[in-house]
N, C-alpha and C positions, 0 to 999 in steps of 0.2 A: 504494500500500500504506500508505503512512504516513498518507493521509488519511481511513483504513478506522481506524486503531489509533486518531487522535484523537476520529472520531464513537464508538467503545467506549468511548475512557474519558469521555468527557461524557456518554453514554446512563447509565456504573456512575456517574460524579458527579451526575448527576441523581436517580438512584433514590434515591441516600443520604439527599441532603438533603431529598427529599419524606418520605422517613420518620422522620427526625427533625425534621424539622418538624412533619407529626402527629405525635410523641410528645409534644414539646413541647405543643401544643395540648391534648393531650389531659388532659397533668397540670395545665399553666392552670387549665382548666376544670376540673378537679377541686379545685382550690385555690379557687377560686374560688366554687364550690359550696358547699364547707364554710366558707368567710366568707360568705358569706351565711346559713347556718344563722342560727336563735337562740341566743344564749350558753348558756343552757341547756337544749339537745335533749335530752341523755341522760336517757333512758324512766327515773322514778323509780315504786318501789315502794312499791305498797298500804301506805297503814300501816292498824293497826286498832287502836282504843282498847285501850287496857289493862284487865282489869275491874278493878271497883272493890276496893278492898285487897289489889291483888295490888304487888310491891314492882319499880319498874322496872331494869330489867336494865343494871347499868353494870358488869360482872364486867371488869377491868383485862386479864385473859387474852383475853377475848375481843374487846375492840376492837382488842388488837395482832394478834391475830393477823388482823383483818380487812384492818387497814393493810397488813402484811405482804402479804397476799392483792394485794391492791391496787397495790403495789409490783411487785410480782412481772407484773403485766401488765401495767404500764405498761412496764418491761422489756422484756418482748416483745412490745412494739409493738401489742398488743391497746387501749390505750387511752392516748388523746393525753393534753397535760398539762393544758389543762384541764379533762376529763373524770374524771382523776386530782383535781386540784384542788376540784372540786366534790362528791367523792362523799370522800374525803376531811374535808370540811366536815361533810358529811351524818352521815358516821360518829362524829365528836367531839362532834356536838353533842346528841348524845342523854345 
């Protein structure tokens, strides 16, 4: 009997650690993935020339409230820090 209980628990100790094994694997690889990206993946937006004598748009309201915006998903984990970082940039430097 006893030697019934110890193949149980080494068959439950086996399963565990195969699966956290691949978990582990799996999040590597994904770390991994995204360092290999290029530093600057994030899909940037069309711009289009301004016409001409029209006055370009630096309204003080509305770059905060973009940062704001910005802030606010990096918070929730919608967007790492250096995707925050570079769009960020983006937004200042208009």
């Amino acid at each position: 009997m006893g030697l019934l209980k110890t193949a149980a628990k080494v068959a439950v100790a086996s399963s565990v650690h195969g699966r956290v094994q691949r978990r582990q694997q799996s999040r590597w690889a994904a770390q991994d993935q995204a360092a290999a990206q290029p530093a600057d993946y994030a899909p940037h937006p069309p711009t289009t020339p301004a016409p001409a004598g029209a006055t370009p748009v630096s309204d003080t309201n509305e770059v905060l409230a973009q940062l704001k915006q910005l802030g606010e998903l990096r918070e929730a984990g919608i967007l790492t820090d250096h995707e925050f970082e570079a769009q960020k940039v983006r937004i200042l430097a208009r």
